[in-house]
N, C-alpha and C positions, 0 to 999 in steps of 0.2 A: 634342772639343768645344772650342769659343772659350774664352779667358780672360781676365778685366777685374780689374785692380787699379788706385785712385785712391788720392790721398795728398793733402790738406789741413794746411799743419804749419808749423813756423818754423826747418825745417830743408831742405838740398838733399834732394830726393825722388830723383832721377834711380836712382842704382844699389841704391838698397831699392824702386822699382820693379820694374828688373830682379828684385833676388831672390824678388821677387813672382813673376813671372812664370817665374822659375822651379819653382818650386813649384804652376805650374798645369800644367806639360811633362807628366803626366800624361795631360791630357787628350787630346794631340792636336793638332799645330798644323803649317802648314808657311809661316810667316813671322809678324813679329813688330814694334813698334813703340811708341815711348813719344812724349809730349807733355807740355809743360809751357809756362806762362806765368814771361816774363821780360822785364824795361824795357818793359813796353807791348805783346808783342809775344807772338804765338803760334811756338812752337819747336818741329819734329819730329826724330826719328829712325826711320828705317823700315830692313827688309830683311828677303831671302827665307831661307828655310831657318831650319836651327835657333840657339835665342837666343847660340850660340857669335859668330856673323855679326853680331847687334847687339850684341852686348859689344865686338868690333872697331870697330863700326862709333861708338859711345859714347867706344871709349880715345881714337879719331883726330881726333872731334870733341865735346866735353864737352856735355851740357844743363845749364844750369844754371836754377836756381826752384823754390820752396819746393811749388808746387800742380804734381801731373800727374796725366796716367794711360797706362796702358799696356794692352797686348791681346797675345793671341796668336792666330792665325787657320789655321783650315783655307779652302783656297780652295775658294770656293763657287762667285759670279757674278764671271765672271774669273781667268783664271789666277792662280797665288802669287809674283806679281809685288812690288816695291815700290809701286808705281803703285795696287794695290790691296790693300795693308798698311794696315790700321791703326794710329795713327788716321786718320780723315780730316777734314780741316780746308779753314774760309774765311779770311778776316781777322779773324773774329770767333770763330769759335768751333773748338772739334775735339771728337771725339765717336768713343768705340769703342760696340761694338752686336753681342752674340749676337742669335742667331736669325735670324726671318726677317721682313721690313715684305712681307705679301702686298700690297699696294697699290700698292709701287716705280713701278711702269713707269708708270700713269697720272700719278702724282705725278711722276715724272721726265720725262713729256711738259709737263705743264703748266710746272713750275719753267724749260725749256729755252726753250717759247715767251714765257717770262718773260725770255730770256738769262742766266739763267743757266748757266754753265759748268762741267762736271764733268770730270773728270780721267781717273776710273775707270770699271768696270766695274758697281758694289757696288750692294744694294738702299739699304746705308748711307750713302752720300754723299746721297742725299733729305733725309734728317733733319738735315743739317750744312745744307741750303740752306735747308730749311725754316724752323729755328731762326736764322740768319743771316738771311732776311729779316726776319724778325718783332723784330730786334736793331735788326735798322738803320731800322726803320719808328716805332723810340721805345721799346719794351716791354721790360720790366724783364726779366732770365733766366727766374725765375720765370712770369711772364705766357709768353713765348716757347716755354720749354718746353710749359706746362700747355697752348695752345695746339697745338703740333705734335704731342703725345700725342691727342689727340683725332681726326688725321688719319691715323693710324696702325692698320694693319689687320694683326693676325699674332702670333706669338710673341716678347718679343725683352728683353733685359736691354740701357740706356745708359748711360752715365758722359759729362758734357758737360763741358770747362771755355771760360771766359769770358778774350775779353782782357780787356775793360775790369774785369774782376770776380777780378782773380787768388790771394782772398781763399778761391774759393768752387767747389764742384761739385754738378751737379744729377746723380744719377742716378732711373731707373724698372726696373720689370720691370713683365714680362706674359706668363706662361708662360717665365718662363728665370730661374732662382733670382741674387740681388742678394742680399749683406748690408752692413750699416753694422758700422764695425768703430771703437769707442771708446778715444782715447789720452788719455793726459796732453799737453795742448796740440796733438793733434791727432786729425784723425779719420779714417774711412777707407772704400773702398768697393772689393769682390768680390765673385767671382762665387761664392767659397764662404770659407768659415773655414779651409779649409786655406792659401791665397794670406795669409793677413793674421796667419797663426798667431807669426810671428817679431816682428810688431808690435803686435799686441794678443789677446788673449784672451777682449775683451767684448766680444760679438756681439748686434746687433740682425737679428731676419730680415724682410725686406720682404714685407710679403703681396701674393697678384694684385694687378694695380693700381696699387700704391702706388707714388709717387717722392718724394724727398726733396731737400730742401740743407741742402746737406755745408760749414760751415766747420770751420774748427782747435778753435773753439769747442765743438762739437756737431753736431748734426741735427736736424732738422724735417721728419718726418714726414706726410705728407699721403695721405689715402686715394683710391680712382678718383673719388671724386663733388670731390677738391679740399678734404677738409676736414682737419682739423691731425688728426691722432692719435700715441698713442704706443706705440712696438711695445718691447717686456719684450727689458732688457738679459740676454743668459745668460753664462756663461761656456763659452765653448766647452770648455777642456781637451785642445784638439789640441795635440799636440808634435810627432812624428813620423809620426802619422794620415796616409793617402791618402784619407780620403774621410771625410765627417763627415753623420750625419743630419739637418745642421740642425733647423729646429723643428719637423720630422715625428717623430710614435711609430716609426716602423720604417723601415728601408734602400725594404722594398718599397711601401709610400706614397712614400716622396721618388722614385723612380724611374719612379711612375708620372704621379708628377706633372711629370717630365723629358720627358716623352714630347711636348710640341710641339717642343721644341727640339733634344733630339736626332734626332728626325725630320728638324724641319726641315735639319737643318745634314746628316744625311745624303742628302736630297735634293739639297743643295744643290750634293753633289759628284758628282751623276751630270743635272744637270739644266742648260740654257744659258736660265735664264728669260727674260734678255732678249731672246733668241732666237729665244726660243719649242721648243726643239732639246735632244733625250735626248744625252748627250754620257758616252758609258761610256769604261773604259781599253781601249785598243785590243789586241785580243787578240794570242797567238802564233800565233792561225791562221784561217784564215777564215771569220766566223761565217757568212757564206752558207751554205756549205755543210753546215752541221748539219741529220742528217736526221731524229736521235733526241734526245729528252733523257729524260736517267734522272738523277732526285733522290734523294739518301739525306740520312738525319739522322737524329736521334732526338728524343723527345720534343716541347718544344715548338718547335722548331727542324721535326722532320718535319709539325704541322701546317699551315708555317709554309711548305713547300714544298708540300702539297698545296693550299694557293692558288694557288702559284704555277703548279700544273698547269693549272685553269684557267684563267689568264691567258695560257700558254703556247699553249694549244688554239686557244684564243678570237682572240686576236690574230694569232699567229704562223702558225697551223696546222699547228705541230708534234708529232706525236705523244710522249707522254710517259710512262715509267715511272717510280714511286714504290714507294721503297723504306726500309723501317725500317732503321739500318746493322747492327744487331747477325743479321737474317737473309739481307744481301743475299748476303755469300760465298759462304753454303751453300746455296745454293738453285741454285745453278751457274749462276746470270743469261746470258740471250744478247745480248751487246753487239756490236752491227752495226760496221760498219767506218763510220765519217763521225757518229758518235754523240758527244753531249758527256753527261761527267759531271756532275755539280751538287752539291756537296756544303755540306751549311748547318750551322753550328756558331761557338756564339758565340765559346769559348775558342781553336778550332782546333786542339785539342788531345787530343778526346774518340776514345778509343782505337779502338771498333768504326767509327766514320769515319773515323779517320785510316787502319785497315785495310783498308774500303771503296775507299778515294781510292786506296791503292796495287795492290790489283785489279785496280780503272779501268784504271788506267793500262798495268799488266801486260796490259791485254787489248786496250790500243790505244786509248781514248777519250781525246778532248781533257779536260783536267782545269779547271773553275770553280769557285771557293771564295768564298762570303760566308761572313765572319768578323767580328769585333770585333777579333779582336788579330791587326795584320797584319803582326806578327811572327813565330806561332806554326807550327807544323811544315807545318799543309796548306797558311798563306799562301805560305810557301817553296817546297811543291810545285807548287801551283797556274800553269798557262798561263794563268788570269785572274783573278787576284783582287781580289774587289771587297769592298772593307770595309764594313761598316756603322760609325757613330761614336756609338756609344750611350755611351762612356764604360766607367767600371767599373761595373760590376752585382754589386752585394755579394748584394741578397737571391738567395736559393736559387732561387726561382721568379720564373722571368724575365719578366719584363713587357717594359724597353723594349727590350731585346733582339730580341724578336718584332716588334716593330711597326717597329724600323729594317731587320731581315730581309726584311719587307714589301714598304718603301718602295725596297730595292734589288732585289728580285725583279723588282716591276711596272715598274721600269725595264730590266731588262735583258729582262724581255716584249717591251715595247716596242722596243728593240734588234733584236732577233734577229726580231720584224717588220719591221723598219724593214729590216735586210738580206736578207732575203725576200721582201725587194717586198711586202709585203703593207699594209706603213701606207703612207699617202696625206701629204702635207706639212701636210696641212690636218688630219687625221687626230691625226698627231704634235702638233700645235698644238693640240690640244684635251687632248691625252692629260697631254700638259706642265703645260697651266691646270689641270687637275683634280687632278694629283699635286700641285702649288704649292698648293691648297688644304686638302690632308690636316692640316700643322699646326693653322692655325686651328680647323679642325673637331674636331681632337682635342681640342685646347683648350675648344670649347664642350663638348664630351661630359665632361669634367672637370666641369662646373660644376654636373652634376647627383650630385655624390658624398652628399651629405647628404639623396637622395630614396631612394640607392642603399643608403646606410645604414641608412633604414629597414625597406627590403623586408629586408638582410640579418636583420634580425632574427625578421622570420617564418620564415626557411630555417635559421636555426640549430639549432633543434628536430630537425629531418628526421632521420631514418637514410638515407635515399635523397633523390637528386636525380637527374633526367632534364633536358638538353640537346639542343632540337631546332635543325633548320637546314635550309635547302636550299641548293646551288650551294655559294660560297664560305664560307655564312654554317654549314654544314655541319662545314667544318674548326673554323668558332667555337667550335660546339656542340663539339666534341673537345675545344677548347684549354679553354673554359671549366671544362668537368667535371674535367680536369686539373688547373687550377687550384684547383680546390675539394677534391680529394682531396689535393695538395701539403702544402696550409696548414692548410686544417680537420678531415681525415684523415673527412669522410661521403664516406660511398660516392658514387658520382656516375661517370654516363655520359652521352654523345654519340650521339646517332644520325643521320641521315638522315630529315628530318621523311615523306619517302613510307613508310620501311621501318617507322615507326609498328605499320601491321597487318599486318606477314606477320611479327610475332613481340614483338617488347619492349611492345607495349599491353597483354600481357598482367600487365604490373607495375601498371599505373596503379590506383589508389585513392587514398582520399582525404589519408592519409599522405603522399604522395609529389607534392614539384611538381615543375613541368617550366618549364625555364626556355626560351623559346619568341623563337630571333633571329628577325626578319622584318621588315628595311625595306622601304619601300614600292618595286614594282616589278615586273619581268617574273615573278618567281616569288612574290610576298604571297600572291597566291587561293591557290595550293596550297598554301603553307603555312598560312596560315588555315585552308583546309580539315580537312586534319591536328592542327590545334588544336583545332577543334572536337569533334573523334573524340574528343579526348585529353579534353576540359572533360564530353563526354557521358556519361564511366566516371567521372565523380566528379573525374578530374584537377586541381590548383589550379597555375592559368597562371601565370607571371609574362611576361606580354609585354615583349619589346624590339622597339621602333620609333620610326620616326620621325613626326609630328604626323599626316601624314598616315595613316602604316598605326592608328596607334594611333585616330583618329578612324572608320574604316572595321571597327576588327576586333571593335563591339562593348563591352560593361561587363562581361561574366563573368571579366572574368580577377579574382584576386586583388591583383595590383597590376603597374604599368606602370610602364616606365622610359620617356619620349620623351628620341630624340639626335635631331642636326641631322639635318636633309634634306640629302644630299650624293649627289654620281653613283656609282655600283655600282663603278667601280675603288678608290676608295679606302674606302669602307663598313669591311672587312675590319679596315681600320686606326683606324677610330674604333670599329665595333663592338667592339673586344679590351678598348677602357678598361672600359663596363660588366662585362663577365665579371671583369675585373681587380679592379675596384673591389667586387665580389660577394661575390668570394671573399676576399679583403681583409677587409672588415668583418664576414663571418661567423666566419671565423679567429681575429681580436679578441673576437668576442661570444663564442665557446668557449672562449679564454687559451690557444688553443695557441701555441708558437712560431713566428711568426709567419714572421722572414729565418731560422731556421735549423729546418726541421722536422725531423722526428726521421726518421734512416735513409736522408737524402737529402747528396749534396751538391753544388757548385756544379758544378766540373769534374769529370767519370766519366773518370778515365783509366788504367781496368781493363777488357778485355772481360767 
């Protein structure tokens, strides 16, 4: 994940910058840069690789000024070039920015037939032209900013500073965590409390929406409609902390509330938006020729690949086998000669896969590994490894994990189509906009957590819960029950909404709801159908859909979540927030423990 740290003060910023930014190397980065205003004048330092290169690059040529900010970046749109380091900067302004501006390209056509000039590659440099016009047209930072937030479409954390204003810095979030961080004569701004821990202690956290200006003085907080408010100074208490709850109750709320942005930013490494072009690491062998693919994982990681079976079939038209890792060995699997393994795991570390993976290999399959840590044993093994960038995932129960799993699966779908002859240019080009739109969508599906919290209170009671699904929305139903048994330890299963009557109907009464996924589409009537079955034995629905299914599927349910209308590729990955967020507040409503439940833990690295 990206890292933003800004400094307001009456002292040189430059290298407590840097050690900001060191302290965000956690997350993820492969190049880096700082900004600062001095004599009138906007100053950068950029370069690739790790922040060893801009400490070089700092001893050889100094920054000096009291106001900067700095970033670290993983490359997204465009390679991890200097060219497209952060920051990026006009004459007027510079500006670092997680996440993702879904709207870039448009806004970068228009600003272009404006002449303006961009340098980069980045969705980021929009917001540096957008904001520099609106500067130079008379409008105060303030004004400027509040205007170019309003054009702005996606998930994304900014930090701006100002030539003429080298007093001052405006940052915003919208789905990617900001905090204000309060000194003696100065102030501060990151992307989390660990970045700012060596410089202050008292944390302000920025809610959705909110942007603020930052002088030495203070901050001034403003909420999305533009009104002043004030957000509750805390004390962090980080010292040598890697990751802080900010002003969420639990790791597993702040995580799920991550989920545009680390989405976003891992799309971003397997996507050419400007492009329009799926742009994976090029393997050690040739994906043409895969004739088979066989997935293992466990837990939520295996529902997480039986999507991706679908995607693989659908797209690719490659046949697929799915397998749980702790049975694949013994069941003496027959792996064809030209077959690729697939192996999913957040840690890369989890034993009965890392055993699987060596197998594989022992039996001649090409080796694929999505992972989080892609440093870990199977990244090492791996002929292709594709990371996901979800960051650290402290709670037990993985939320963003899965959904960055997701986001690289349906890409490398699309891949292994694309070298298949099977996607079309125009095909690809569709498949890209639709992925590009997963953040924001996740993002609105967050904003129904306080309707989600209600229904949780009717499921808390339950002894039993039942999760229906069709197609991919089937794996949902898996992951959701899982989810619910994790954290709030009620019994709770997954089915297949047809398999309904040829056995588990035989649960339903009035005790028991069924928690019932179905966006509207090729498969709603059937699941419908099966709902109805379920509502006719007394069942009590909880419908998930979107405006449309939900306006079609009738009043009997007991209560309804509507998420966005969004196209069936990326559903999977907005439908995950409601189950998340389900079992979430029902967890809460029981006082189980919540990031660490009893008998479980993060990494299994025991068969």
């Amino acid at each position: 994940m990206c890292g933003i740290i800004g400094i307001v003060g009456r002292e040189e910023v430059a290298e407590r910058l840097l050690d900001g930014l060191r302290r965000l190397e956690y997350r993820g980065y492969d190049s880096a840069g700082i900004a600062t205003v001095h004599d009138g004048a906007i100053d950068r330092r950029r370069a690739e690789g790790k922040l060893t290169n801009l400490s070089r690059v700092l001893a050889a040529d100094p920054l000096a000024g009291e106001v900067g900010i700095a970033h670290t970046r993983w490359a997204t749109h465009g390679a991890p070039t200097t060219a497209n380091a952060h920051p990026h900067a006009t004459a007027e302004i510079a500006v670092v920015h997680n996440g993702i501006i879904e709207n870039f390209k448009p806004l970068r056509e228009e600003l272009a037939a404006r002449g303006r000039v961009f340098e980069s590659q980045t969705d980021t440099e929009v917001v540096a032209h957008l904001v520099s016009e609106q500067i130079e047209a008379g409008d105060s930072p303030q004004d400027a900013v509040r205007a170019t937030l309003k054009r702005l479409h996606g998930a994304f954390a900014l930090a701006v500073l100002f030539r003429e204003h080298p007093g001052l810095l405006i940052g915003a979030r919208l789905g990617s965590p900001l905090v204000v961080g309060h000194g003696d004569g100065e102030t501060y701004l990151g992307s989390d409390a660990l970045a700012l821990a060596p410089l202050t202690q008292r944390i302000s956290y920025l809610e959705e929406g909110d942007w603020v200006v930052v002088t030495a003085d203070g901050a001034q907080v403003y909420d999305r409609d533009d009104q002043p408010v004030e957000r509750p100074i805390t004390v962090s208490g980080l010292t040598g902390e890697l990751v802080s709850k900010g002003n969420h109750r639990h790791y597993m709320l702040k995580e799920i509330y991550e989920q545009p942005i680390v989405v976003a930013q891992t799309l971003r490494s397997y996507l050419k938006r400007l492009d329009e072009e799926i742009s994976l690491p090029i393997p050690e062998f040739d994906l043409s020729s895969i004739r088979r693919v066989t997935i293992v994982a466990c837990g939520t990681s295996f529902y997480a690949g039986m999507v991706a079976k679908y995607w693989f079939e659908q797209f690719a038209r490659v046949p697929v086998d799915l397998d749980v890792a702790s049975e694949f060995r013994y069941r003496a699997p027959v792996l064809e000669e030209g077959g690729l393994a697939l192996f999913i795991s957040q840690s890369g570390e989890t034993a009965d896969t890392l055993a699987a993976l060596r197998h594989a290999r022992a039996e001649g399959q090409k080796i694929a590994v999505v992972v989080n840590v892609p440093t870990s044993s199977m990244a090492r093994e791996a002929d292709l490894l594709l990371p996901t960038h979800a960051g650290p995932e402290i709670g037990v129960a993985s939320t963003k994990a899965f959904t960055c799993q997701l986001a690289v699966l349906a890409a490398l779908a699309a891949n292994l189509a694309q070298a298949k002859g099977r996607l079309t240019r125009a095909e690809e080009r569709e498949l890209v906009r639709h992925l590009g739109e997963a953040p924001a969508a996740i993002n609105a599906a967050l904003a129904y957590d306080e309707e989600i919290q209600l229904v949780a209170q009717r499921i808390a009671a339950a002894r039993d819960v039942l999760y229906l699904g069709r197609g991919p929305d089937y794996a949902l139903a898996l992951e959701g029950a899982l989810k619910l048994k994790e954290i709030s330890y009620i019994h709770a299963e997954g089915y297949a909404a047809g398999e309904m009557k040829h056995g588990p109907i035989a649960l339903i009464d009035e005790a028991v709801p069924v928690i019932v996924l179905a966006p509207s589409g090729p498969l709603f009537d059937k699941t419908v159908s099966n709902m109805q079955e379920v509502q006719a034995r007394g069942g009590k629905v909880v419908l998930i859909s979107d405006y449309d299914g939900i306006a079609a599927a009738g009043d009997d349910c007991i209560a309804r979540i509507t998420m966005p209308k969004v196209h069936p590729l990326i559903a999977p990955l907005v439908y995950a927030v409601p189950v998340q967020l389900l079992a979430y507040h029902v967890a809460v409503a029981k006082g189980t423990d919540v990031d660490q439940p009893r008998n479980l833990a993060k990494s299994v690295t025991v068969e």
